[in-house]
Steps between C-alpha positions, in 0.01 A plus 500: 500500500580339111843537459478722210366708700783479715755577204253834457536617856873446482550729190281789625771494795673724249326736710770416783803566272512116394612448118232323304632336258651291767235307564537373102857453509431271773240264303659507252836342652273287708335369173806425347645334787185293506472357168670176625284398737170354427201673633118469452318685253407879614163390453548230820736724670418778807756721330495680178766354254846733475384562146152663630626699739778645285242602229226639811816726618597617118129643522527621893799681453372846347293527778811448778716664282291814571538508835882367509754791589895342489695568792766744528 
């Protein structure tokens, strides 16, 4: 399975009472932390780049935001 397709799965889990925007917060804080290192272009990489997936979740979230009920 492509990993964005991964980070898709794990937002429609808003379904199970998880909070979506989560799953940003985290890539985001992951991106930052990984600006230091050096890493291959996304293009030769098996992973999308922090930046992609950040931007594919701003679009996916309507959709898990739907289905996402808080907890009491």
């Amino acid at each position: 399975m492509r990993e964005s397709a991964v980070d898709h799965l794990g937002l429609l889990l808003a379904e199970a009472g998880d909070g979506p925007r989560a799953a940003r917060d985290l890539w985001v804080r992951t991106g930052q932390a990984s600006r230091a290192s050096s890493r291959p272009p996304e293009l030769l990489s098996t992973h999308p780049s922090e930046e992609t997936r950040v931007r594919q979740i701003d679009a996916w979230l309507p959709e898990a935001l739907r289905s996402y009920t808080p907890p009491r």
